[in-house]
C-alpha atoms as an extended CHARMM CRD file, in Angstrom:
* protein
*
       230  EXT
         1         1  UNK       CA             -1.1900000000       10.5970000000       24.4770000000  PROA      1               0.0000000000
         2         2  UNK       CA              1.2160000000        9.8030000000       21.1660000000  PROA      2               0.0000000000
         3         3  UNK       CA              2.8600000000       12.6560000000       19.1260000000  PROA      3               0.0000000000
         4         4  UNK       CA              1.3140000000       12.6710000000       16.2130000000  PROA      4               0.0000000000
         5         5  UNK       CA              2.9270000000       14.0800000000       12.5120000000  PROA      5               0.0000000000
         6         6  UNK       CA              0.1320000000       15.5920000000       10.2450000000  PROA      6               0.0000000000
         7         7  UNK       CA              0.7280000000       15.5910000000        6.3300000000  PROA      7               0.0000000000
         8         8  UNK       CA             -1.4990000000       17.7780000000        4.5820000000  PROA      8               0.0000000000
         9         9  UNK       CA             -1.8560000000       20.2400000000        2.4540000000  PROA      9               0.0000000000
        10        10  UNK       CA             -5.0710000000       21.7840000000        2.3290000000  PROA      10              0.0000000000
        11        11  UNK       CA             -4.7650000000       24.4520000000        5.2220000000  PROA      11              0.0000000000
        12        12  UNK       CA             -8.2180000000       24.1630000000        6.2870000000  PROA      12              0.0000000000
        13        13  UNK       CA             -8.3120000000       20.6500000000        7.0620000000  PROA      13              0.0000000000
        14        14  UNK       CA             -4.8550000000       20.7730000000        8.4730000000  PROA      14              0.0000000000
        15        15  UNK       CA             -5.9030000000       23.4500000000       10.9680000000  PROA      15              0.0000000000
        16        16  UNK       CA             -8.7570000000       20.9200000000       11.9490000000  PROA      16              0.0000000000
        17        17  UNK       CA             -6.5850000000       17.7500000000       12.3930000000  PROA      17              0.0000000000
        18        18  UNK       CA             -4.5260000000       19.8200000000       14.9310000000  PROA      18              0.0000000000
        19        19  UNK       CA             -7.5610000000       21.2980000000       16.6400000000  PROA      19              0.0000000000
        20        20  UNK       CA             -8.9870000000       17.9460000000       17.2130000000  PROA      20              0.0000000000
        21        21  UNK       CA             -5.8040000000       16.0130000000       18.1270000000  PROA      21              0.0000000000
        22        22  UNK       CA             -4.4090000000       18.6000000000       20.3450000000  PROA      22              0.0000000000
        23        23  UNK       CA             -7.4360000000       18.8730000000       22.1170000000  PROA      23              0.0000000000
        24        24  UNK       CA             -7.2570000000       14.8650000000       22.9000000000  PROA      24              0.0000000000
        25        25  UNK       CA             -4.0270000000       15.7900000000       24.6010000000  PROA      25              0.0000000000
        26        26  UNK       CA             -1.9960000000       14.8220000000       21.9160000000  PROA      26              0.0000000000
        27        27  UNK       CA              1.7540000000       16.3020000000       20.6010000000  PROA      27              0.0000000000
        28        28  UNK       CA              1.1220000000       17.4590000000       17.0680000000  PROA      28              0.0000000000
        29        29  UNK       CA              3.5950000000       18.8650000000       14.5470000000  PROA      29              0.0000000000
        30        30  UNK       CA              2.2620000000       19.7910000000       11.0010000000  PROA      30              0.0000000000
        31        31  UNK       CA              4.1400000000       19.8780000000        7.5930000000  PROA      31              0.0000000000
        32        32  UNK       CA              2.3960000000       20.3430000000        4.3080000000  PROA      32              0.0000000000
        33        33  UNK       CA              5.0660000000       18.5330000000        1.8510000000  PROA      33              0.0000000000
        34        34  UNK       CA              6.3840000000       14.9520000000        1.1330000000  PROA      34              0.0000000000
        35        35  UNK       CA              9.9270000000       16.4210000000        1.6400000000  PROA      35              0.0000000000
        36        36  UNK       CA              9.4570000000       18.1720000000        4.9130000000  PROA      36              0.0000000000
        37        37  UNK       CA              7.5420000000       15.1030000000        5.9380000000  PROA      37              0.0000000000
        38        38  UNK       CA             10.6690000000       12.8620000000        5.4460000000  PROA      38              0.0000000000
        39        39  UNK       CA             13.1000000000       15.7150000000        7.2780000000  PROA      39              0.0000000000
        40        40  UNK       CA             10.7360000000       15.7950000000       10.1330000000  PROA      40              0.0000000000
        41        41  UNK       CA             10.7560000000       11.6980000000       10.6460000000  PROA      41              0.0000000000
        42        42  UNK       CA             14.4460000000       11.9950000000       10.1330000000  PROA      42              0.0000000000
        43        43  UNK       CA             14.8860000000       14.2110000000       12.9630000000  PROA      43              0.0000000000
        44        44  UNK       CA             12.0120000000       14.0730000000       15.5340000000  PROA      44              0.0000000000
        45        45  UNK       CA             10.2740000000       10.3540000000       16.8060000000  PROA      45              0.0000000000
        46        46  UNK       CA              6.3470000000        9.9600000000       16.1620000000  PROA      46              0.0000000000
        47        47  UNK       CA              3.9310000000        7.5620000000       17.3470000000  PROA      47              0.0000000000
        48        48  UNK       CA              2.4980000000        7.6170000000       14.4040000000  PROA      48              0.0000000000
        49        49  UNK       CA              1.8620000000        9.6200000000       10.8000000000  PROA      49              0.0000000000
        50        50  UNK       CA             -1.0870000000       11.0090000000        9.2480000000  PROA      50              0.0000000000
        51        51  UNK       CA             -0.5100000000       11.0640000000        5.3540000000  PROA      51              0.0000000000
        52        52  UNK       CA             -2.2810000000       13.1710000000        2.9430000000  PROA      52              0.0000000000
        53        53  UNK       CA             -1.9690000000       11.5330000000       -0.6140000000  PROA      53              0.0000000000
        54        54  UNK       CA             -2.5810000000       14.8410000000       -2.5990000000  PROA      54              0.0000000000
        55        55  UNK       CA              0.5770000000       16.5110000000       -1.8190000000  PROA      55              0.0000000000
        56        56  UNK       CA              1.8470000000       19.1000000000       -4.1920000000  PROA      56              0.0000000000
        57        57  UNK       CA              5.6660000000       18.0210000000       -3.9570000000  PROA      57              0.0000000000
        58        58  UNK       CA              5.5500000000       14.4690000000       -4.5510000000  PROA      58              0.0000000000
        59        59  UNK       CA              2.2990000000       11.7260000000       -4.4960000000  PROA      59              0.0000000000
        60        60  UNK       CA              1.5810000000       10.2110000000       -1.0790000000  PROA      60              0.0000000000
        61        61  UNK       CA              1.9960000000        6.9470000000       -2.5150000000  PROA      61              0.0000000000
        62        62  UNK       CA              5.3430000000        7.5920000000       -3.0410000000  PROA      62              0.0000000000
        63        63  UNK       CA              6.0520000000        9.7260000000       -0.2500000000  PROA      63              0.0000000000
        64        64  UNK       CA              4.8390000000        6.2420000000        1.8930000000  PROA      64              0.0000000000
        65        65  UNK       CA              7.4770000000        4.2160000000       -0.0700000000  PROA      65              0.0000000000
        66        66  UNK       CA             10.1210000000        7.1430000000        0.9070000000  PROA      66              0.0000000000
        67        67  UNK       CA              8.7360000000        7.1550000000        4.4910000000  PROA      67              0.0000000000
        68        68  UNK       CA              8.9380000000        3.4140000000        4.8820000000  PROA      68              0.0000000000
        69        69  UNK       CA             12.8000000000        3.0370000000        3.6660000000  PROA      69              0.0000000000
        70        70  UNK       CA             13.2250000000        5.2570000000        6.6420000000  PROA      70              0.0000000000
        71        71  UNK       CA             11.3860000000        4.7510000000        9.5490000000  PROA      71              0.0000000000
        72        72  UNK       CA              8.7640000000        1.9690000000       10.8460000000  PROA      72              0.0000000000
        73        73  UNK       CA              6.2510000000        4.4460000000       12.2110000000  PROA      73              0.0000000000
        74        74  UNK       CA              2.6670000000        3.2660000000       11.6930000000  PROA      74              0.0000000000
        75        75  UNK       CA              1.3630000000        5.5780000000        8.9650000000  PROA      75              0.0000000000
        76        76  UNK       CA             -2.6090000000        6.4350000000        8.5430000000  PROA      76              0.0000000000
        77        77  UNK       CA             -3.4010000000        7.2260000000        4.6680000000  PROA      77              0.0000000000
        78        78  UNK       CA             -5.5390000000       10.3900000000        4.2370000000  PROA      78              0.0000000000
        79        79  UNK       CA             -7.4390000000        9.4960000000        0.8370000000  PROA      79              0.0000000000
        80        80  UNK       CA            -10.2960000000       10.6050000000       -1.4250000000  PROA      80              0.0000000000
        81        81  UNK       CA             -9.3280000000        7.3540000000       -3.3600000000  PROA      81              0.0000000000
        82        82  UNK       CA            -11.5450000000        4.4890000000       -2.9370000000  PROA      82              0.0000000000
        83        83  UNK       CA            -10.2760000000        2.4590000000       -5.2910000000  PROA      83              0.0000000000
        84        84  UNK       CA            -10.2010000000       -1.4890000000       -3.7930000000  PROA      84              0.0000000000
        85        85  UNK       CA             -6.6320000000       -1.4900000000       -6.2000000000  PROA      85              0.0000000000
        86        86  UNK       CA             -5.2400000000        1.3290000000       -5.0190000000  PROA      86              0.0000000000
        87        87  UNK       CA             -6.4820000000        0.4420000000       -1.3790000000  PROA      87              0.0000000000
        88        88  UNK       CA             -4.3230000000       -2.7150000000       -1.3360000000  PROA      88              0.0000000000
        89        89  UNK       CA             -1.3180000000       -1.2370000000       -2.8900000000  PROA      89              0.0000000000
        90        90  UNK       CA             -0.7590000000        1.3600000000       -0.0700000000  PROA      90              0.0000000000
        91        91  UNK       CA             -1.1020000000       -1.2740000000        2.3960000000  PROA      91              0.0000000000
        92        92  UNK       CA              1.6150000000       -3.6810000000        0.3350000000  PROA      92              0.0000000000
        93        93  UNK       CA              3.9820000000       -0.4990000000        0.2390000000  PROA      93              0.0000000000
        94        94  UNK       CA              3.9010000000       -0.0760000000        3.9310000000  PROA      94              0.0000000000
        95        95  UNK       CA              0.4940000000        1.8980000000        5.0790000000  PROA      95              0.0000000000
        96        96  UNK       CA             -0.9010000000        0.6260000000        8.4940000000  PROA      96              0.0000000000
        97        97  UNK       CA             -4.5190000000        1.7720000000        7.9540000000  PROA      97              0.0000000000
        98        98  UNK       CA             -6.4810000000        4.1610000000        5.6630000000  PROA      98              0.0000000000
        99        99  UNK       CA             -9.3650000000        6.9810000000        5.4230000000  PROA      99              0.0000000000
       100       100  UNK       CA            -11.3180000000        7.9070000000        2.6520000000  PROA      100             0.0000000000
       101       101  UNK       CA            -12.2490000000       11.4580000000        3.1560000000  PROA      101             0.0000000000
       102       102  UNK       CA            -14.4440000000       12.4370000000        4.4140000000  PROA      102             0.0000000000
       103       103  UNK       CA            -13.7950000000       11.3020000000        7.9750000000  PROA      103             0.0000000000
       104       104  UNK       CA            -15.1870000000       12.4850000000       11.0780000000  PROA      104             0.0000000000
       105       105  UNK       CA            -12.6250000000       12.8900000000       14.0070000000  PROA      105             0.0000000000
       106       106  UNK       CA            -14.5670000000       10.0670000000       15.9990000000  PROA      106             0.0000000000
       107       107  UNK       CA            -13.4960000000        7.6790000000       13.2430000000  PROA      107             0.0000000000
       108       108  UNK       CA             -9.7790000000        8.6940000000       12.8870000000  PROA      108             0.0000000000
       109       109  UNK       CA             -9.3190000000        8.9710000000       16.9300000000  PROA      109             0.0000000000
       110       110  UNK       CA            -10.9830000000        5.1270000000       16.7980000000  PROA      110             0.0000000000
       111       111  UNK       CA             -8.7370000000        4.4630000000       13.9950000000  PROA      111             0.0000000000
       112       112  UNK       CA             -5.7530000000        6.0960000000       15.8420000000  PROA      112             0.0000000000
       113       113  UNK       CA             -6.1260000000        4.0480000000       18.7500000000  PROA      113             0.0000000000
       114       114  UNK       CA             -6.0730000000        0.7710000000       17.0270000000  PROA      114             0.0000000000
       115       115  UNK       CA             -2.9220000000        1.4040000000       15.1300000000  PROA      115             0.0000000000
       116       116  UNK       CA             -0.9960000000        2.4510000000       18.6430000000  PROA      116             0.0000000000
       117       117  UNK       CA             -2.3630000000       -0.1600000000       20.1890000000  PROA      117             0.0000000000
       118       118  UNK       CA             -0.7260000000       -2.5710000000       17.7580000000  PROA      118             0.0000000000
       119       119  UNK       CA              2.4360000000       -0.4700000000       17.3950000000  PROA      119             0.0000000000
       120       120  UNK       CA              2.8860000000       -0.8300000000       21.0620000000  PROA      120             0.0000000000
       121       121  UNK       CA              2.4110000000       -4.6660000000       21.0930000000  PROA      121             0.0000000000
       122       122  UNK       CA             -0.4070000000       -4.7500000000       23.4190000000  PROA      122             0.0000000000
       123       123  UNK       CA             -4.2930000000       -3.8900000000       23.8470000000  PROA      123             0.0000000000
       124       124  UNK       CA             -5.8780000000       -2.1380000000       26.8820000000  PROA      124             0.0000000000
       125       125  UNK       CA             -5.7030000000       -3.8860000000       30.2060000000  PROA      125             0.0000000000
       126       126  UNK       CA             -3.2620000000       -6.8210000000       28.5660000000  PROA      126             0.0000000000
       127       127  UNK       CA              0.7680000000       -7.4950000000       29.3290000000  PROA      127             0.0000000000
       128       128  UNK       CA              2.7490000000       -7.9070000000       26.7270000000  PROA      128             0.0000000000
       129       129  UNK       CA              3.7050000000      -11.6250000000       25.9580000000  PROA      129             0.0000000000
       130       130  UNK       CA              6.9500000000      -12.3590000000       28.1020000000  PROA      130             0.0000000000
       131       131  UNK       CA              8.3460000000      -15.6450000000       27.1130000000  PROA      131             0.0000000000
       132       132  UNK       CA             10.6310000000      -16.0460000000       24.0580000000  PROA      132             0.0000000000
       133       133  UNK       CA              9.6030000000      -18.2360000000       21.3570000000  PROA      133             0.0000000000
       134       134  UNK       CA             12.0910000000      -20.7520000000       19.4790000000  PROA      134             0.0000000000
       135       135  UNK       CA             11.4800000000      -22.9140000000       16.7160000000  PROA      135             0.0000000000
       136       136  UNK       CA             14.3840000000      -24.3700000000       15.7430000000  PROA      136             0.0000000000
       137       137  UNK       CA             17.2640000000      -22.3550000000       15.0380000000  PROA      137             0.0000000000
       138       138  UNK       CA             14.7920000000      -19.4860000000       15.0670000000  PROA      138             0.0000000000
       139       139  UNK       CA             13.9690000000      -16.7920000000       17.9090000000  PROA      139             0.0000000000
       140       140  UNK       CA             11.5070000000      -14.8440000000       18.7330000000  PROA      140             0.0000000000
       141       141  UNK       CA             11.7990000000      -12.3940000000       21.7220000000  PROA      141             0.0000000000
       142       142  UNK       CA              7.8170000000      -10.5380000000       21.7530000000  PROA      142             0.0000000000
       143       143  UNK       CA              8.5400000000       -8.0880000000       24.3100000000  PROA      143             0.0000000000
       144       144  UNK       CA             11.5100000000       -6.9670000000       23.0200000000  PROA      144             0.0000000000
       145       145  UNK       CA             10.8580000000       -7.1080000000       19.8590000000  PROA      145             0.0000000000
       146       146  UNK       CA             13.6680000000       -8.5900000000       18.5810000000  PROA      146             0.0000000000
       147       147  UNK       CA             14.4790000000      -11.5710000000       16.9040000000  PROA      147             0.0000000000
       148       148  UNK       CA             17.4360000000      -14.0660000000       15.8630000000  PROA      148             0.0000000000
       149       149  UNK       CA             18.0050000000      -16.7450000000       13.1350000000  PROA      149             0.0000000000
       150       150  UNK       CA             21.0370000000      -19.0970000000       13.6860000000  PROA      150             0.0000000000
       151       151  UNK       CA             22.2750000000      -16.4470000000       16.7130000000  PROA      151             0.0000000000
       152       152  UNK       CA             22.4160000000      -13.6310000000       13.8410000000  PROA      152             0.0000000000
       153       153  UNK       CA             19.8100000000      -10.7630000000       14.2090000000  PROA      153             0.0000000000
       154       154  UNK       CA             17.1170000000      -10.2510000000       12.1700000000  PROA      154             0.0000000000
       155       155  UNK       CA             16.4360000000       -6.6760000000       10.5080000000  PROA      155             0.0000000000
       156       156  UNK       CA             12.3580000000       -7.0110000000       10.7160000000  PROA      156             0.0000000000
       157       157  UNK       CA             10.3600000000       -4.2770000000        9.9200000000  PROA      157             0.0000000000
       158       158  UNK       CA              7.2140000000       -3.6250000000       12.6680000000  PROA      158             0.0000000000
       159       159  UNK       CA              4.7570000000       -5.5820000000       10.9820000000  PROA      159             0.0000000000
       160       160  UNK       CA              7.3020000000       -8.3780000000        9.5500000000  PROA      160             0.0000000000
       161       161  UNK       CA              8.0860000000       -8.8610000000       12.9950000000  PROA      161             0.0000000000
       162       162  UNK       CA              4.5810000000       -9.1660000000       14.1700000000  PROA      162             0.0000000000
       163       163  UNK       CA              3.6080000000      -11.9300000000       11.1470000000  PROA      163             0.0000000000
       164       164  UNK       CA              6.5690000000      -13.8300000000       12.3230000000  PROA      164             0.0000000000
       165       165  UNK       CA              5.6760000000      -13.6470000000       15.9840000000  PROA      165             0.0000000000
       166       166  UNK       CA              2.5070000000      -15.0720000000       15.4070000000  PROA      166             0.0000000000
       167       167  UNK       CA              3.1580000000      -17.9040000000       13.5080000000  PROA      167             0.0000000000
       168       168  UNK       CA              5.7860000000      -18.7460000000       16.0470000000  PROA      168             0.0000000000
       169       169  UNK       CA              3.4870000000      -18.8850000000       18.3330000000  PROA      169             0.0000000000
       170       170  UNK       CA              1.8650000000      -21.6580000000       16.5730000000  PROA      170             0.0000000000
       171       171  UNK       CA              4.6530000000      -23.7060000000       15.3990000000  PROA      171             0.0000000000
       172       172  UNK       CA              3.3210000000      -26.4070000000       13.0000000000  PROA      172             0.0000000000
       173       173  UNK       CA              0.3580000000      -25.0300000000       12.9860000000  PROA      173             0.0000000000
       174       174  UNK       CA             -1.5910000000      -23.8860000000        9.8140000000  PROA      174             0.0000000000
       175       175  UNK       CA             -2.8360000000      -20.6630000000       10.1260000000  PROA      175             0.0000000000
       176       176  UNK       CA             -5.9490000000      -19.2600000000        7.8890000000  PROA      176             0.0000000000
       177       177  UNK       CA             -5.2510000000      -16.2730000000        5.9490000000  PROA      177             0.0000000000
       178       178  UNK       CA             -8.0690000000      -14.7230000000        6.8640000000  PROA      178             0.0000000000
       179       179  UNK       CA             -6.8590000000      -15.3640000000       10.8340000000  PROA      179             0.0000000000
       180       180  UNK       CA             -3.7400000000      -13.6170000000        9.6390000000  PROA      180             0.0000000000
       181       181  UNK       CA             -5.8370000000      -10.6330000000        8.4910000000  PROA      181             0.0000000000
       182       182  UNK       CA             -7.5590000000      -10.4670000000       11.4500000000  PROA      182             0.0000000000
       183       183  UNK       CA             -5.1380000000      -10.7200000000       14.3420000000  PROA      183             0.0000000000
       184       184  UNK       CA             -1.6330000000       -9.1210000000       12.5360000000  PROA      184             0.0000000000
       185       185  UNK       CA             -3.0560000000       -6.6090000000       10.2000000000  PROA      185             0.0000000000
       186       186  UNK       CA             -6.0100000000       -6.3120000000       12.4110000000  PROA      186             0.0000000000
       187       187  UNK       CA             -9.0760000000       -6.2560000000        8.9590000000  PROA      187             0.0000000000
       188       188  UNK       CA            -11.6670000000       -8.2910000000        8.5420000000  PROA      188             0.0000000000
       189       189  UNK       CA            -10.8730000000       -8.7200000000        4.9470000000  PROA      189             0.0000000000
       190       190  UNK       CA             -8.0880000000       -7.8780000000        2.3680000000  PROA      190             0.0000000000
       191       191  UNK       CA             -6.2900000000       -8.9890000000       -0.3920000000  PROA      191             0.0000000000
       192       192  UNK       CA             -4.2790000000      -12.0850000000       -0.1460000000  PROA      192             0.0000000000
       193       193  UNK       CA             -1.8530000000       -9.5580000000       -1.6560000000  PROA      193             0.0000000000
       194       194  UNK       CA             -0.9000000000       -8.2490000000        1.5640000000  PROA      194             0.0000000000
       195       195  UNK       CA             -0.0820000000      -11.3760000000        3.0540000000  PROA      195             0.0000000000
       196       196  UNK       CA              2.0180000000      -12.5830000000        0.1900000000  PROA      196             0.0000000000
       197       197  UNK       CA              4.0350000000       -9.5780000000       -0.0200000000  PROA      197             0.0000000000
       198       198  UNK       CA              5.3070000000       -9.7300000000        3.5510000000  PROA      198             0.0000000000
       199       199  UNK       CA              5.7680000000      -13.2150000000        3.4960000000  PROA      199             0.0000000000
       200       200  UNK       CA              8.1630000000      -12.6840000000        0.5170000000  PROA      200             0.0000000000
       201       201  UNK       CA             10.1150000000      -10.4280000000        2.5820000000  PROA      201             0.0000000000
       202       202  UNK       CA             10.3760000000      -12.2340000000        5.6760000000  PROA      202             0.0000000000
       203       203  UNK       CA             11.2790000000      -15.0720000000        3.1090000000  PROA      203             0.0000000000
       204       204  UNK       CA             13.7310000000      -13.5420000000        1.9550000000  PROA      204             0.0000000000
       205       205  UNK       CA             15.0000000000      -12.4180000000        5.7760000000  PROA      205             0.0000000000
       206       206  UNK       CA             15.1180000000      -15.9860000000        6.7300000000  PROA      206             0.0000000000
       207       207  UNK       CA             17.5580000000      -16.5470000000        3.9970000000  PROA      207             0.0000000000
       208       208  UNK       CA             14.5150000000      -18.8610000000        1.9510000000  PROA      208             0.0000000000
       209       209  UNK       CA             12.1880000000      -18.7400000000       -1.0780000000  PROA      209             0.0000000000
       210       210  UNK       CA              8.5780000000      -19.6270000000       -1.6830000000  PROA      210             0.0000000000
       211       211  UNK       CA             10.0180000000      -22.7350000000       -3.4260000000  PROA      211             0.0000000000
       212       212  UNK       CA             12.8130000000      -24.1850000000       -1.2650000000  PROA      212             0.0000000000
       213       213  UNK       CA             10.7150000000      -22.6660000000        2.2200000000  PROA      213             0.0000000000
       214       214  UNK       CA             13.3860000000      -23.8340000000        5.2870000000  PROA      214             0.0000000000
       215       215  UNK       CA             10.5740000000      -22.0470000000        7.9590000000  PROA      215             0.0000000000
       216       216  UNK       CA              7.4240000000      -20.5090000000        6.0730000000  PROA      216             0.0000000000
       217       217  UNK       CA              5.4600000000      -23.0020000000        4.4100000000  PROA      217             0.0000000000
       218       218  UNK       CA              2.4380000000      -21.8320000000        2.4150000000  PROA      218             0.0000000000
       219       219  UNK       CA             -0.8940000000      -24.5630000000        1.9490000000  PROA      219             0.0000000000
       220       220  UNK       CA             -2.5060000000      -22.9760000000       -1.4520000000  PROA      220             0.0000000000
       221       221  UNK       CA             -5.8420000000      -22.3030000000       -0.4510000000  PROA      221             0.0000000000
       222       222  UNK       CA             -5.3310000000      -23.3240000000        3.0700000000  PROA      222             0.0000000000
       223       223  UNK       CA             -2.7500000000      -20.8790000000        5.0850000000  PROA      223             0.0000000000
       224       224  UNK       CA              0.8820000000      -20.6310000000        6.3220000000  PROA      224             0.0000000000
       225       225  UNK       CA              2.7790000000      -22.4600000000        8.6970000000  PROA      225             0.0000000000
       226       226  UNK       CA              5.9710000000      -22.3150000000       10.3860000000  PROA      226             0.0000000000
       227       227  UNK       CA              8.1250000000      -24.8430000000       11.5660000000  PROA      227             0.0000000000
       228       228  UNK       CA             11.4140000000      -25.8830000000       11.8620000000  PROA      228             0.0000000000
       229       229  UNK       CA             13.8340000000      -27.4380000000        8.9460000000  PROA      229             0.0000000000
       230       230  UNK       CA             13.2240000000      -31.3580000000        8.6650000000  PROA      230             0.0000000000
């Protein structure tokens, strides 16, 4: 069960999303604005957000750059869009997963369920990782999410934290984009876009930059690595 916060604002389709996801036992609340989206996350915790992009207060896209300066909570885009472009911005500016409408319920619950299960670190029947990962200076606590450069706290968002996790888990080792895709954004395919953009802000986290890297090494055409400072 996760509590769930609809966005939309076509009543009819609203009315539906509620219906469906109450009857699979979740906790729904409903808003059909950007704005009383963002009071609602301010003031209530959700498992996760379902986000209409035609809102008549303020775009979605938007509204998902609001949301994300805010709160980490994975966020499903609602979208008649199916522009590839448009696709991979909303995922660069914070969007966990999308849906071009229409959708049936069978693929948003199955869509659903793989976002919590990566928001909650783990996948059915499987602990959580319990050892804590150093490389160098660097560490990386998975099961409490948490992690420390130099003894100073990093701020990581959810799915910075999960990119560096990973690679920790690997030091030295090159890691395929495509394997990046696959296990921490959990697609198949994408644009190398996404990967770059995150990277840039863990960069800048770890107090480097794609051309004096101290951690995060990119291999054009190859992958990413992390290892210590030489």
């Amino acid at each position: 069960m996760a509590s769930v916060l609809v966005v939309e604002d076509d009543q009819f389709v609203r009315s539906a999303l509620i219906r469906h996801l109450s009857d699979a036992s979740h906790t729904v609340r409903s808003v059909g604005t950007a704005l009383e989206a963002l009071r609602e996350v301010a003031h209530f915790r959700f498992d996760v957000v379902i986000l209409d992009l035609g809102l008549p207060d303020l775009d979605g896209g938007e509204a998902l750059k609001m949301l994300r300066g805010i709160t980490d909570v994975p966020v499903i885009v609602a979208t008649a869009r199916d522009d590839e472009a448009e696709i991979v911005r909303l995922l660069n500016d914070g969007a966990d997963d999308y849906l071009t409408k229409p959708f049936s319920v069978e693929h948003l619950s199955a869509r659903m369920a793989a976002v919590l299960r990566r928001s909650r670190g783990t996948t059915a029947g499987e602990q959580p990782a319990r050892q804590v990962l150093r490389v160098g200076g660097l560490t990386v606590d998975p099961l409490r999410r948490q992690a420390e450069l130099d003894g100073v706290r990093l701020d990581l968002t959810r799915r910075e934290f999960d990119l560096l996790a990973f690679l920790a888990g690997r030091p030295g080792v090159v890691v395929p984009r495509k394997e990046l895709l696959a296990e921490v954004w959990q697609q198949s395919y994408g644009d190398d876009q996404t990967i770059d953009v995150h990277l840039s802000w863990l960069r800048r986290k770890l107090g480097e930059t794609a051309a004096s890297p101290r951690y995060l090494h990119t291999l054009r055409g190859v992958g990413v690595k992390l290892e210590p400072p030489q």
